[in-house]
N, C-alpha and C positions, 0 to 999 in steps of 0.2 A: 563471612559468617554463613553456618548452613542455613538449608530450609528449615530443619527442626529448629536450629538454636535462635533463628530469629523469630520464627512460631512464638516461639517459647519465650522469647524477651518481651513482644508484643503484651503476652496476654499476661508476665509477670506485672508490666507497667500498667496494663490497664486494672488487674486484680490490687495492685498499690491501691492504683486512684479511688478504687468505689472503696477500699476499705477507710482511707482518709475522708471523703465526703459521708460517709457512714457514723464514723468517728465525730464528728463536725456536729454533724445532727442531732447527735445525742447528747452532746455539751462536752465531750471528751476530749481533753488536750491535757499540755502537760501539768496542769494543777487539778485535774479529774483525777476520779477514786478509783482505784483498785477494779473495785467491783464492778463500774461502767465498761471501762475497756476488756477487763475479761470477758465483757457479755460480746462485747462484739469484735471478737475475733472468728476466723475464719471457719465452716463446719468441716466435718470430713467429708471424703467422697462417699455416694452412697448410690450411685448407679456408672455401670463402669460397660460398653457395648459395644462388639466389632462386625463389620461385614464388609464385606468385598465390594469395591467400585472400581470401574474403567478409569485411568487418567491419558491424557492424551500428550503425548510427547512427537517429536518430528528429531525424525532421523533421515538426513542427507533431504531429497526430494522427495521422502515416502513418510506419511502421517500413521503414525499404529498407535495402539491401546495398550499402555500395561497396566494390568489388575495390581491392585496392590489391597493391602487389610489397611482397615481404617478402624482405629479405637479411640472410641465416644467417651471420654470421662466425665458425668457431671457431679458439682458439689449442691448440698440444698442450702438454701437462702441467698446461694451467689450466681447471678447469669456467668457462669464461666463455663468457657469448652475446652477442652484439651484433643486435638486431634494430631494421633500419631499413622506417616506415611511408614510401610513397609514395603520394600519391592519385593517380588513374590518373583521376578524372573523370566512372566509368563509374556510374549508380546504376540499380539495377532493383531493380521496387516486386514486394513480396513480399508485399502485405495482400490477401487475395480477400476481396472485402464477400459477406454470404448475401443470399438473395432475400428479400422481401418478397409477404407471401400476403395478399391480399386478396377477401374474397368479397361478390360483386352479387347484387344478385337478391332479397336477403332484409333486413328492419328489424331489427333485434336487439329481443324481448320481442314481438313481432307476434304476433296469434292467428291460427292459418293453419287454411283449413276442404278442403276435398276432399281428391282422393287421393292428388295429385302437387306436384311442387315444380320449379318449372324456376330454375335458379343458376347461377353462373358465375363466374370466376376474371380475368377480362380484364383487371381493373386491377392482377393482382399485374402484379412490376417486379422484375427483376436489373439496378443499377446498371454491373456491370460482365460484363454478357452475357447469357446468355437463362435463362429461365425453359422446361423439359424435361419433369418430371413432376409431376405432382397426386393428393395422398392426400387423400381425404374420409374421415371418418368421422361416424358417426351414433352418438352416447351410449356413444363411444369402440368404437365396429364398423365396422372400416373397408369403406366404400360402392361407392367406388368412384376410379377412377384417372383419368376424363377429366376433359378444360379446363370442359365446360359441360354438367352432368349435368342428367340428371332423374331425380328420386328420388323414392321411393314414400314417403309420408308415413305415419307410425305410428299405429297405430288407438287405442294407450295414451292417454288423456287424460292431460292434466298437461303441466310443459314437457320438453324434448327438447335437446340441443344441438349443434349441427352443427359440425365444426369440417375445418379447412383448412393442411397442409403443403405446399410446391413448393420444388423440388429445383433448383439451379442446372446450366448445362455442367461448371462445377468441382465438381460434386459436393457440394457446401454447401444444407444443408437450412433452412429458416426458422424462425422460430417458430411455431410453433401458433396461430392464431388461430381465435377461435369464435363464432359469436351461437345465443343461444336462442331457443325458440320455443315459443308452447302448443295444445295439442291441448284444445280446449274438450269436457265433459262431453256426450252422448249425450243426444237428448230433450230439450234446454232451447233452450225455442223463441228465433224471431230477434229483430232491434231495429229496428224502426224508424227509420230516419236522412234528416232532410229536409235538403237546400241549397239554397241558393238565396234563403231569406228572412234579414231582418235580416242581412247580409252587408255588413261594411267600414265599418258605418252608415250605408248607404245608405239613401235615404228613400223610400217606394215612394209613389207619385202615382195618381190618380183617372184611370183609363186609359191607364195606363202598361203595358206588358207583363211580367210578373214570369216568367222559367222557373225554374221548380224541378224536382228531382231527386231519386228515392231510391235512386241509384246506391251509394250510400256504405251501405246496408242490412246489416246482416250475419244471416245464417243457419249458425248454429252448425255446425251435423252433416246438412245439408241445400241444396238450393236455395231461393229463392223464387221462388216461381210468380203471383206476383198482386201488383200495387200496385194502392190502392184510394185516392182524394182523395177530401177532403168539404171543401166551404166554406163558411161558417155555417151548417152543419148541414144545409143544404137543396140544394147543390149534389155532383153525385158523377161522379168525374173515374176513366176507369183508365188504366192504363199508368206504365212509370219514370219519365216525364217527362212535365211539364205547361208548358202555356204560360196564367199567370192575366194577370186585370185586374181592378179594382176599382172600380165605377160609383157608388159614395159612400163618403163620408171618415167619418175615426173610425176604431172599433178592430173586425177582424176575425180567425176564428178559421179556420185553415190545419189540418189532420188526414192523416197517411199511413197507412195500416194495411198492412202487408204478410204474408203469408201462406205458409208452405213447406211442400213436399212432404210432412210430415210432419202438415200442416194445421195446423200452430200459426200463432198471429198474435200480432201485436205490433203497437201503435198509439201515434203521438209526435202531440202537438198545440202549435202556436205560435200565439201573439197575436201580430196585428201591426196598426200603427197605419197608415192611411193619408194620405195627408198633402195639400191643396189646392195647385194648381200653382202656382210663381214667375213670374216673364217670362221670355222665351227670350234667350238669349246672341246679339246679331248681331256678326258679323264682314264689316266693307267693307273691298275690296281697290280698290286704283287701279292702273292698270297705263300703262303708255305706246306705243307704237307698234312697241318692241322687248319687248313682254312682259315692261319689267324692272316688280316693285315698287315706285312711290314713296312713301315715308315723310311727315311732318312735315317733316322736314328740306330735304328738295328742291323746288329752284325748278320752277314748272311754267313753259313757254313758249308762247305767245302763237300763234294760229295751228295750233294742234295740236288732236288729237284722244287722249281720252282713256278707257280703259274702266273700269267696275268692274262689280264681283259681289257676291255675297248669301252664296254659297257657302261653307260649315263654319259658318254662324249654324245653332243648334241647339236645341231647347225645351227642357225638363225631363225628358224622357221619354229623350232624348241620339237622339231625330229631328230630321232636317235637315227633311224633306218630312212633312206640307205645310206649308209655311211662305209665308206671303205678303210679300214686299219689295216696299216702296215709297219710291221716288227722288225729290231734289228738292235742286235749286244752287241758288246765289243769290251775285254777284259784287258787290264792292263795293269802297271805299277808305276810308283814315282821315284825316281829314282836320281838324285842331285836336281832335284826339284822340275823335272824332267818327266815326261809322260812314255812310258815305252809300252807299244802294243803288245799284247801276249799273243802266242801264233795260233793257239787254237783254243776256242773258248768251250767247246763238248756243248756247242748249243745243240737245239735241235733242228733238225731239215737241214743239214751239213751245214751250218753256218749263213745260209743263205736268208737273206730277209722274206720275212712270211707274211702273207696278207690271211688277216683274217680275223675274227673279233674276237678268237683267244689263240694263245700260244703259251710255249713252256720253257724253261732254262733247267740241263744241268750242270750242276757246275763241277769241275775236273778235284778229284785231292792233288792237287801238285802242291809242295812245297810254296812257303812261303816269299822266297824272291822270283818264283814263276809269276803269279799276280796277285793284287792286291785289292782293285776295283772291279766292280762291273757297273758297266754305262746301258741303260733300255733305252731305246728311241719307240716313240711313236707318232710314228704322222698318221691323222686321218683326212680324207678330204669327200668332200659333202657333194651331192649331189648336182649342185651347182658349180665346182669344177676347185672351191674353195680348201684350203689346206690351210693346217696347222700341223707342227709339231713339237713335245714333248721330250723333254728328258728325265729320267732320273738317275742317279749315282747314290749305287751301294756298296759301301764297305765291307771285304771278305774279312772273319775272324781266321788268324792263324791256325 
């Protein structure tokens, strides 16, 4: 049943009822006269009245207002109302979402050392309109009111807790969100912090270049004024940053000591193994006359010129240079499944193998049972005395 037609059933059973207790009252029933019961039947309507109200409906997770007419029917002598709903169509959304406060700048549990703190607010977000004002507070004392403060850090050791309110255009505040932070003890010297070594598992090689770091150091209640490196005890490096190498293999011992304003020092030491080099990785490129790439797959054509390169082969060390590449074709057919050299392939530099980080192919038109394949060799070998080499095999179209 709708809402109108149970409206309407409602107010038909109760318009029954008063008309029977009406009836009652007046001595009216079925052996009553004519004239009794005529008197007391129902009047007409005589006042009839519409005006526009909000009704409140929910759709999905969002509460809105549709207007609708509302028409007031009264009759006189009977408490009866007759109210009709029309939808009109119109819906306007009545939910203002609050902002969202978000604070940069700072790690939540981070140990923070000097005297200042630079933060910021950029990533809070009002979905539906702007974000207007910004309350900071420090260990619930409120700091300050701008988007991107800097604030003076508390001299209390211990942690602290920063926390963040922003206030929409609608006036809608956010939640409170906070991160801590600690104010390390007075006098308790720095730490030593090396990067760089044993990193990702990487393997460090016998003149390979290692940089390390002791950017990452931390000094309490202080600066550091000094890094000091040692390498098997016999070498001594200063500054943040080092650039090592290691001239023989096995296991060597890395040292940082670093030193703060307060002259305290702190010293971290790492073993690390060094490791004898592999071959270097080559990479041959063949190119064609339009600079495209050919793969395996493509036919090479007869009568053309061809280049390649050395270029992105790399050692162990992940240097290109020095690397030495050296080149060498060799054309041929198959024939009863048989490999038969072809006598001259119209390489360049008479056939003779070329060293160098590009070369060229061209290749002869001879007929098709003169060759069929061409084979590129490339060996390169790295500075450390190591070698690889490469093949590929291309297919001549007829």
């Amino acid at each position: 049943m709708s809402f109108l037609e149970n409206r309407f059933s409602k107010i038909a059973v109760n318009t029954l009822s008063i008309f029977a207790m009406f009836t009652i009252l007046q001595g009216c029933g079925s052996t009553s006269s004519n004239g009794c019961c005529q008197d007391a039947k129902l009047s007409e309507k005589i006042k009839e009245t519409e005006k526009v109200t909000p009704v409140p409906e929910v759709k999905g997770d969002q509460i809105i207002y549709v207007d609708r007419n509302v028409t007031v029917i009264e009759y006189v002598d009977r408490n009866v109302t007759i109210i009709e709903y029309v939808d009109r169509n119109v819906t306007v959304d009545v939910i203002k979402v609050r902002p969202e406060a978000r604070i940069s700048g700072l790690i939540d549990g981070t140990v923070l050392f000097g005297d200042i703190l630079e933060i910021d607010s950029v990533e809070s977000s009002d979905v539906d309109g702007n974000v207007i004002k910004y309350q900071w507070s420090l260990d619930d004392i409120n700091i300050s009111i701008e988007q991107n403060p800097t604030i003076a850090l508390p001299t209390e050791e211990g942690t602290h807790t920063l926390c963040l309110e922003v206030t929409d255009n609608d006036n809608l505040t956010s939640t409170q969100v906070c991160k801590t932070f600690t104010i390390p003890p007075v006098d308790q010297e720095p730490m030593a912090v090396m990067s760089g070594l044993n990193v990702d598992g990487k393997l460090i090689k016998t003149k390979c270049p290692v940089i390390v770091s002791g950017i990452n150091s931390i000094a309490n209640d202080s600066n550091i004024t000094a890094y000091m490196w040692t390498v098997d005890k016999n070498i001594t490096l200063r500054g943040e940053d080092q650039n090592l190498s290691f001239d023989t293999l096995g296991e060597h011992e890395v040292c940082l000591t670093v030193t703060d304003t307060n002259e305290l020092n702190n010293t971290q030491c790492s073993k690390i193994l060094v490791n004898d080099h592999v071959a270097p990785t080559p990479v041959l490129t063949l190119t064609d006359s339009t600079d495209s790439v050919m793969t395996k797959d493509d036919l090479l054509t007869r009568s053309t010129r061809y280049d390649f390169t050395c270029a992105g082969s790399t050692d162990d060390c992940g240097n290109e240079e020095p690397m030495t590449c050296e080149w060498n074709a060799h054309s041929y057919r198959i024939e009863n499944e048989q490999r038969i050299d072809y006598i001259s392939d119209c390489l360049a530099h008479n056939n003779a193998p070329v060293v160098g980080q590009e070369s060229w192919i061209q290749l002869c038109g001879s007929p098709v049972s003169a060759y069929t394949h061409i084979e590129i060799e490339l060996k390169i070998t790295d500075q450390f005395g190591k070698s690889t080499t490469e093949t590929q095999i291309f297919e001549v179209a007829p």
